[in-house]
C-alpha positions as CSV (number, residue, x, y, z in Angstrom):
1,X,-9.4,-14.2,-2.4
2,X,-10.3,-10.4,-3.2
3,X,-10.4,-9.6,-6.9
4,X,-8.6,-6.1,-7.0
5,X,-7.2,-6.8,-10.3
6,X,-9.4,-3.7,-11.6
7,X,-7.5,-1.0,-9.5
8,X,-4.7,0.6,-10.9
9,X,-1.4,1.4,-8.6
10,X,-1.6,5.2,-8.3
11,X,1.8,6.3,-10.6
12,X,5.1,7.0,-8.4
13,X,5.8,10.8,-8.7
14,X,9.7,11.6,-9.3
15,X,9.5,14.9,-8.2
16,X,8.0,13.9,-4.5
17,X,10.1,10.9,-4.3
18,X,13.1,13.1,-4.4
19,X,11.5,15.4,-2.2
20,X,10.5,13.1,0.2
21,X,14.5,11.7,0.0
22,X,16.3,15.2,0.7
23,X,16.6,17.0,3.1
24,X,16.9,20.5,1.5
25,X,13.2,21.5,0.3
26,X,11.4,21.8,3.5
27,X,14.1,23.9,4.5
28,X,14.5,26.0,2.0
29,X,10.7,26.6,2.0
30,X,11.0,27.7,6.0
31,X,13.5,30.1,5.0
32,X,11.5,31.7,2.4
33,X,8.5,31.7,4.6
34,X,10.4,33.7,7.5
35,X,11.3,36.3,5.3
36,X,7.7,36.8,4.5
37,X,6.5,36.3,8.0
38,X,9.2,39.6,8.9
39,X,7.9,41.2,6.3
40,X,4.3,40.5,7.5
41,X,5.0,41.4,10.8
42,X,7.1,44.8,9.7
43,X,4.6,46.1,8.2
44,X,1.5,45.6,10.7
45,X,4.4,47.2,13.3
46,X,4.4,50.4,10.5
47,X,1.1,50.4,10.4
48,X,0.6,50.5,14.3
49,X,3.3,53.0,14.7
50,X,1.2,55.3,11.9
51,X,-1.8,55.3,13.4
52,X,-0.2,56.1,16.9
53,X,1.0,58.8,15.8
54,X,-1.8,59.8,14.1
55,X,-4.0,59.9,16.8
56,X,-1.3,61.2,18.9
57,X,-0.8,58.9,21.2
58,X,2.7,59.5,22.1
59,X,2.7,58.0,25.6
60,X,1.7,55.0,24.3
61,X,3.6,55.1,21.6
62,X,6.6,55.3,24.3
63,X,5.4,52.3,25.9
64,X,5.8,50.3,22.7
65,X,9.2,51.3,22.1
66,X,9.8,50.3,25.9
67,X,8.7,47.1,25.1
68,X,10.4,46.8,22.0
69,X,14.0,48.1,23.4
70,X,13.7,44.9,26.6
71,X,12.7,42.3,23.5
72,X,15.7,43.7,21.8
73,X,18.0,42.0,24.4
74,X,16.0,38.5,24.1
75,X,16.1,38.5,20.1
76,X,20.3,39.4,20.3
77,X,20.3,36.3,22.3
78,X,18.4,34.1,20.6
79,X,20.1,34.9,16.9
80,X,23.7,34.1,18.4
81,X,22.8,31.1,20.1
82,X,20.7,29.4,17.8
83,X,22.5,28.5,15.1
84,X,25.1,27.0,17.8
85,X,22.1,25.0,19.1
86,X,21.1,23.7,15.6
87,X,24.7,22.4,15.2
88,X,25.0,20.6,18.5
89,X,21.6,19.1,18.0
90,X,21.8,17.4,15.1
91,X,25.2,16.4,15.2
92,X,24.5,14.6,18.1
93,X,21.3,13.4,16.3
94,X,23.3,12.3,13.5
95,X,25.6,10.1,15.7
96,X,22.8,8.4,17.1
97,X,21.4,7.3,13.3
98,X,24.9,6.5,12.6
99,X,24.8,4.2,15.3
100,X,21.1,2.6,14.7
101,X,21.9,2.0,11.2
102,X,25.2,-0.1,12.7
103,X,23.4,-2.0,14.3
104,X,20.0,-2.6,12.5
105,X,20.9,-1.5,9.0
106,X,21.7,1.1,7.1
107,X,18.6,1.7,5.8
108,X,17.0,2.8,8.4
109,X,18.8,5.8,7.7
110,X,16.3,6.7,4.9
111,X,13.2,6.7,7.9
112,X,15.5,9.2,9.3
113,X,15.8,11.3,6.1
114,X,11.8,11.1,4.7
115,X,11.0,11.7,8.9
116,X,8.5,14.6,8.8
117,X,9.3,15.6,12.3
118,X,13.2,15.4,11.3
119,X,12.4,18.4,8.3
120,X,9.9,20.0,10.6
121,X,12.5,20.8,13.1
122,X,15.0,21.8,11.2
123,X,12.9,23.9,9.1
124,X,11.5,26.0,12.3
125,X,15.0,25.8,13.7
126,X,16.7,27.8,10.1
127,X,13.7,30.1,10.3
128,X,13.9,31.3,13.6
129,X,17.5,31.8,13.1
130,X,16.7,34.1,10.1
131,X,13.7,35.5,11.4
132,X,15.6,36.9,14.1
133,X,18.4,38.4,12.6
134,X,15.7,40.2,10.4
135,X,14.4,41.8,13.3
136,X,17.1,43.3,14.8
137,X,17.3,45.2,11.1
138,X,14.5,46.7,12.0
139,X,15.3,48.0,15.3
140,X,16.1,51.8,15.1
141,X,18.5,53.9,17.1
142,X,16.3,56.7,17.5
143,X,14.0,56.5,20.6
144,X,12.2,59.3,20.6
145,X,7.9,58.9,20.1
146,X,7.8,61.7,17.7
147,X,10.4,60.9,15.3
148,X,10.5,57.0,15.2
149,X,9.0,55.2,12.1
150,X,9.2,51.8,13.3
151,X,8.6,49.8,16.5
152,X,9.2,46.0,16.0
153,X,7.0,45.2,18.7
154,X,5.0,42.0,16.7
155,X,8.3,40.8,14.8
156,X,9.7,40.3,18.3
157,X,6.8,38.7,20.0
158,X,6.5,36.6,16.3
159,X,10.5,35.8,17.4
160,X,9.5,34.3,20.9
161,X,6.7,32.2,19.4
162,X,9.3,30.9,16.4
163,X,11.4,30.0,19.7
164,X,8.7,28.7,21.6
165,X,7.5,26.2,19.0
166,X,11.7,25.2,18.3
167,X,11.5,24.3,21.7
168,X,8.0,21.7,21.3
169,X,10.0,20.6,18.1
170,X,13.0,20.0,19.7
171,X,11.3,17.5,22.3
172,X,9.2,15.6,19.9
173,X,12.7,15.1,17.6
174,X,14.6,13.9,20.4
175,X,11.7,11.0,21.4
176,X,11.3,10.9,17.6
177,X,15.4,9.6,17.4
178,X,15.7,7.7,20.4
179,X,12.5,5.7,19.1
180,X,14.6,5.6,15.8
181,X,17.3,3.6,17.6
182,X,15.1,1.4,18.9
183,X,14.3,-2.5,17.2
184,X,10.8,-2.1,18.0
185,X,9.9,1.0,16.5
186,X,11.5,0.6,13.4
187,X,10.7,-2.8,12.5
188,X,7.2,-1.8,13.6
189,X,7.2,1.1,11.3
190,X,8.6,-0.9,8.4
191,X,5.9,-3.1,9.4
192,X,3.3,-0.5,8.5
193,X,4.9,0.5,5.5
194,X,5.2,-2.7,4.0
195,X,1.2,-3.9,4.9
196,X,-0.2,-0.6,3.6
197,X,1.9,-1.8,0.2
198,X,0.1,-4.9,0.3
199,X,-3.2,-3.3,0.3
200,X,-2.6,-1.2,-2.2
201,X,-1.4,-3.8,-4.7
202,X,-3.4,-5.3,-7.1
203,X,-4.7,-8.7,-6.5
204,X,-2.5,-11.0,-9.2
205,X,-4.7,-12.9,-12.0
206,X,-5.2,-16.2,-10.4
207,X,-6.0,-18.1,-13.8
208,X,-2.8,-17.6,-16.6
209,X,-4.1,-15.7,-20.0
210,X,-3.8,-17.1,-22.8
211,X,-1.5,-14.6,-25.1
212,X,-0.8,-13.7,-28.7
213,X,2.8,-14.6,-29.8
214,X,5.7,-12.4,-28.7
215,X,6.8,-10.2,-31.4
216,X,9.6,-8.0,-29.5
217,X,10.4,-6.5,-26.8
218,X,11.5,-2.7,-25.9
219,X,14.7,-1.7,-23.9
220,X,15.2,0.4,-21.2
221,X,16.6,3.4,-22.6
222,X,17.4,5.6,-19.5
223,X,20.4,5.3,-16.7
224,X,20.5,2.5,-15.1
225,X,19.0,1.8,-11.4
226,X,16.5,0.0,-9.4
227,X,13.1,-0.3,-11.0
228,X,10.8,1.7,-8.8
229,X,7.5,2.1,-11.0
230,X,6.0,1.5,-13.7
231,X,3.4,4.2,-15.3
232,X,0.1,1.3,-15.9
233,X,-2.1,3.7,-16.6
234,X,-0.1,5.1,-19.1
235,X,1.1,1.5,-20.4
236,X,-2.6,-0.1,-20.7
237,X,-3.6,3.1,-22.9
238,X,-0.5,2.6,-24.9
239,X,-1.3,-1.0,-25.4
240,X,-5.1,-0.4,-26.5
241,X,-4.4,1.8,-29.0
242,X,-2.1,-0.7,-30.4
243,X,-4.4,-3.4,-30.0
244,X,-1.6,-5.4,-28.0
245,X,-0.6,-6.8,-24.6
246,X,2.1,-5.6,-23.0
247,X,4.4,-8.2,-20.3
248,X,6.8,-6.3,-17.8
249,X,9.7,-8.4,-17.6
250,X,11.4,-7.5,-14.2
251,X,9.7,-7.2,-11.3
252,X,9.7,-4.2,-9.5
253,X,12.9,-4.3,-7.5
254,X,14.8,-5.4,-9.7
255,X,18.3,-3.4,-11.1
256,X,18.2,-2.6,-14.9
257,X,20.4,-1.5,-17.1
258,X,20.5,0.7,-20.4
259,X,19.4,-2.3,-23.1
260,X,17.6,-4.3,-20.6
261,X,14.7,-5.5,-22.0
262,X,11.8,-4.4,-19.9
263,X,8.6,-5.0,-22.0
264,X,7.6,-8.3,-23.9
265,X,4.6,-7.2,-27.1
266,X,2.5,-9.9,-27.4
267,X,0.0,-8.9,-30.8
268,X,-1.7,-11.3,-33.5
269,X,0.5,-9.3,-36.3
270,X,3.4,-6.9,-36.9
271,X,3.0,-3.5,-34.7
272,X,5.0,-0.6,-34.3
273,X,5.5,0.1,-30.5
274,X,7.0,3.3,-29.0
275,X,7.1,3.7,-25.2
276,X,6.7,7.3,-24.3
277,X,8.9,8.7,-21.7
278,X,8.9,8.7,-18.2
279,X,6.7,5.3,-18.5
280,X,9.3,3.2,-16.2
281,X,10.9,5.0,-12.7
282,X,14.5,4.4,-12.2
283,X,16.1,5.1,-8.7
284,X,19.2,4.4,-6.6
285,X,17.2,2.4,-4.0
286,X,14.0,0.3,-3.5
287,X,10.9,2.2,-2.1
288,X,7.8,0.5,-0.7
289,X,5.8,1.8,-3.8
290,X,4.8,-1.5,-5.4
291,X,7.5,-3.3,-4.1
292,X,5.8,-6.3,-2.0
293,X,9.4,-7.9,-1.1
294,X,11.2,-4.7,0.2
295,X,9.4,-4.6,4.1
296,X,10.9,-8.7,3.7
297,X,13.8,-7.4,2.4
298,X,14.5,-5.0,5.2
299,X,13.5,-7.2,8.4
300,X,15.8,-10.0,6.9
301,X,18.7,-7.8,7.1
302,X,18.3,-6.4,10.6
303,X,18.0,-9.9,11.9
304,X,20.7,-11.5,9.9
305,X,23.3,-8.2,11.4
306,X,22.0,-9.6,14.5
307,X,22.9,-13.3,14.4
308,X,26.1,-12.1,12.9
309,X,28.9,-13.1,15.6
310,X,29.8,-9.3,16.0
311,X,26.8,-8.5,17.4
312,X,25.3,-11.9,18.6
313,X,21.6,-10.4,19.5
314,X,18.9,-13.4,18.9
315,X,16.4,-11.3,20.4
316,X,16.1,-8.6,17.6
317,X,16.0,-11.8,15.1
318,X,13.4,-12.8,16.8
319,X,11.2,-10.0,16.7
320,X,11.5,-9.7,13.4
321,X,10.2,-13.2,12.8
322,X,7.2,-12.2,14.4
323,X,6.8,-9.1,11.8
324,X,7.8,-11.4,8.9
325,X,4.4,-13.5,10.4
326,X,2.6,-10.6,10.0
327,X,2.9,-9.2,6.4
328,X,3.5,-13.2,5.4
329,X,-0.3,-13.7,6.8
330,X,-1.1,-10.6,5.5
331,X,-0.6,-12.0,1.7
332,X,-1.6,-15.0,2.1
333,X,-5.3,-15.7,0.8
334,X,-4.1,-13.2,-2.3
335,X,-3.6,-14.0,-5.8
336,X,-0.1,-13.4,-6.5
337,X,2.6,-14.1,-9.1
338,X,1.4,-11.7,-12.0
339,X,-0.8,-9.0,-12.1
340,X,-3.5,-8.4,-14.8
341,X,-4.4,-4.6,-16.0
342,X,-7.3,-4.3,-18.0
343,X,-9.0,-1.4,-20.2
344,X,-12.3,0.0,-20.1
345,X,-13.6,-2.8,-21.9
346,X,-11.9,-5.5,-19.5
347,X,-9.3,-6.9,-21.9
348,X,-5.8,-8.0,-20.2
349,X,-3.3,-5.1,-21.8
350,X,-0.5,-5.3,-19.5
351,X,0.5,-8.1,-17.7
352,X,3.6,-6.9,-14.4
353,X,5.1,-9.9,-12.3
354,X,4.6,-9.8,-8.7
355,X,6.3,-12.2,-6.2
356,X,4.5,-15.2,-6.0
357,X,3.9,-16.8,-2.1
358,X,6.9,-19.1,-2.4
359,X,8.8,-16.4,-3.3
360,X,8.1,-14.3,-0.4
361,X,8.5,-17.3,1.7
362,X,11.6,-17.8,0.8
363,X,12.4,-14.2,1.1
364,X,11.2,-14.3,4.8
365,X,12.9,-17.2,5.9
366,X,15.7,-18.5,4.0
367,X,18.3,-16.5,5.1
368,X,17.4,-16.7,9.0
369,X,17.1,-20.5,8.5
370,X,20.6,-21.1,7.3
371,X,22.1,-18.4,10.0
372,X,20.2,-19.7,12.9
373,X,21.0,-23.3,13.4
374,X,22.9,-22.5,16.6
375,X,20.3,-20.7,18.0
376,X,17.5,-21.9,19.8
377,X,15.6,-19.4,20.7
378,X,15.8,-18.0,16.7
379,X,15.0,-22.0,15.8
380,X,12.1,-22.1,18.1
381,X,10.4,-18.9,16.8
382,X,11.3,-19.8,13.3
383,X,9.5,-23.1,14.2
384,X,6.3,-21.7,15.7
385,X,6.0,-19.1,12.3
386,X,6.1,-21.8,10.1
387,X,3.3,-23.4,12.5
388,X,0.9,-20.5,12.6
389,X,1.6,-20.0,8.9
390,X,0.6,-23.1,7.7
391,X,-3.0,-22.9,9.9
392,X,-3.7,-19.5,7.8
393,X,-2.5,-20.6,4.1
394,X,-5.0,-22.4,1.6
395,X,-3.6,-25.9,1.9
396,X,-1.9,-25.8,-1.7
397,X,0.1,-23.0,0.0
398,X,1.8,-25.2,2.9
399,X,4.5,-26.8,0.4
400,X,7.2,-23.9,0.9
401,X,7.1,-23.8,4.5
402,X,7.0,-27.3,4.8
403,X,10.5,-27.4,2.8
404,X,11.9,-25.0,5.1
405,X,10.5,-26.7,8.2
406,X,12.5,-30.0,7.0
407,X,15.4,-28.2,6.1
408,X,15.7,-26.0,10.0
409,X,15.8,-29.4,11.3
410,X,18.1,-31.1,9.4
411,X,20.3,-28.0,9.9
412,X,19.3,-27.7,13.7
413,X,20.2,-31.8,13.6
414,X,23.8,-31.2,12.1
415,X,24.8,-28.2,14.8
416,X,23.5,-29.6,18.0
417,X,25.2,-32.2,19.1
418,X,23.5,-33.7,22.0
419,X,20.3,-34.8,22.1
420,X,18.3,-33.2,24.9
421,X,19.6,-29.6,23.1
422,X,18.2,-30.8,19.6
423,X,15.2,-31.2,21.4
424,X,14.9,-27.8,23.1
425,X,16.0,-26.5,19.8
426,X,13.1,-28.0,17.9
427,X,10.2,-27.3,20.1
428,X,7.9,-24.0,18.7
429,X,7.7,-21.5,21.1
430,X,6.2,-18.1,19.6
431,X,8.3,-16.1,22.3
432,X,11.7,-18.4,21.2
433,X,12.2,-18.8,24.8
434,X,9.2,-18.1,27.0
């Protein structure tokens, strides 16, 4: 097992959270970036104009504004029909996440949302929009080389570039959502998510500490939400200037309210505690920022909506069993159940609860288990995965899964009536039905 009980979870930031789950900033941003990028280009099209005439170089001075006068009919047609395109684009985008999140769950609706191709392509699409209505400001009415103080020859050439690059946007956002509405790609990316989570965490403590006895515990004092995060580098500073040890009491996932108690003080005496704020993150949904369970969490649902009688799709249960293999094996040699943060000196000063194996286990697997008695290529997956589980888990490990292994066949045993079925139905097959 890998001692990483040293290495502190890098502190959730608010602020980029909320970025990362709007969809306003990036655009915003694009729009103030195409006004400087006309104002850029405006004056680099003075400046050539000025030294033109300077030189006197009227003829080809008249050559720009020739140029400038046949862009002027492009850039007219690309500001009227590009905000119509944005609109049909992603409504029709739209539609299509409202009809993955139907069918998987809805939330894969927040891949869609913190998708940086999804805010690149609107971003380029609001800025081209503005971009071109800025130049045609600039165009003038008066055409002749002698009296003309502007030629937007580089705003409009900067307009067909914006355009050109909406339109290499627009085809990577298109493969982008059709992947979206695919089972493979999002339970593969959830996947990713949730095993880059699992490397991050801290390895749990192995051995229980012995502590001093409780003498109170603090409250949450903001509103009331998921726990997201918790500040430990903040906490363990807190708690060795106190000279105590501090015990998180949910886990993080777990919903809180105003008055719940969220930290335990364990100290040899009476000591005055104050948590400063902004210590514990709040939100309205889990993230995969310390939360081990969540990528469980999410793979569960999609394949529970998909034994569901409404949409009857054993298939998509069953490739998310073999995910569920994957971040299950992925934990499997750690330490888990509670997490120790130590100081410089390597004294315990805040002990945070983590999902122990069993709990994960029956995260994974419960819910499938009890849903998929009737079907046999779910049962037969479900089967193998306990299988291959139990050859990679220490052998104190192998209790859970043997529990549910006894308790799919019992279920399998009470469903299936005939015999030769019960059979099929119990025999591993990693593919379900290869």
């Amino acid at each position: 097992m890998t001692d990483r009980s040293h290495r502190r979870p890098r502190p959730l930031s608010p602020l980029r959270e909320h970025l990362r789950d709007t969809l306003w900033f990036a655009p915003t941003a694009g729009l103030a970036g195409a006004v400087l990028l006309w104002w850029a280009a405006g004056a680099l099209d003075d400046r050539i104009v000025t030294v033109l005439r300077e030189e006197g170089a009227y003829a080809e001075l008249r050559a720009l504004i020739s140029i400038a006068e046949d862009a002027k009919t492009i850039v007219t047609t690309i500001s009227s029909a590009m905000m119509t395109f944005i609109g049909v684009v992603f409504s029709i985008s739209l539609v299509a996440v409202q009809m993955a999140s139907g069918q998987l769950t809805p939330r894969v609706v927040r891949i869609f949302v913190r998708s940086r191709i999804s805010k690149a392509t609107l971003t380029v699409f609001l800025a081209t929009f503005l971009f071109s209505l800025l130049v045609l400001t600039s165009y003038e009415s008066e055409t002749d080389a002698r009296q003309v103080t502007s030629v937007p020859v580089v705003q409009s050439l900067a307009t067909m570039a914006l355009v050109g690059l909406s339109l290499l946007l627009f085809i990577a956002y298109v493969s982008s959502t059709l992947r979206l509405m695919q089972v493979g790609p999002v339970v593969d990316r959830i996947t990713r998510e949730s095993l880059r989570m699992a490397a991050r965490q801290p390895a749990g403590a192995g051995e229980p500490v012995a502590l001093a006895a409780e003498i109170g515990r603090i409250p949450h004092r903001g509103r009331a939400g998921v726990l997201r995060d918790v500040h430990v580098a903040r906490l363990v500073r807190l708690a060795r200037r106190r000279g105590v040890v501090l015990r998180l009491l949910p886990r993080i996932g777990d919903f809180v309210v105003a008055g719940t108690p969220v930290l335990a003080v364990h100290a040899d005496g009476p000591v005055r505690v104050r948590v400063p704020p902004y210590t514990v993150s709040v939100g309205t949904e889990r993230t995969f920022h310390q939360d081990l369970g969540l990528g469980l969490r999410q793979l569960s649902d999609i394949a529970l909506r998909a034994l569901s009688p409404a949409v009857n799709d054993p298939t998509t249960a069953v490739q998310c069993l073999d995910r569920m293999v994957e971040l299950l094996s992925a934990v499997a040699g750690d330490a888990l159940g509670a997490v120790h943060h130590r100081d410089r000196s390597g004294t315990v000063r805040l002990i945070q609860p983590v999902p122990a194996w069993e709990h994960l286990v029956d995260l994974g697997l419960t819910e499938i288990r009890t849903a998929a008695a009737e079907q046999p290529q779910v049962t037969r997956r479900l089967l193998a995965a306990i299988d291959d589980l139990l050859l990679l888990v220490p052998p104190e490990r192998g209790a859970p899964l043997l529990r549910h292994r006894a308790l799919l066949v019992q279920a399998v045993v009470r469903a299936v009536p005939e015999a030769a079925d019960r059979e099929f139905a119990l025999r591993p097959d990693r593919q379900g039905i290869g």
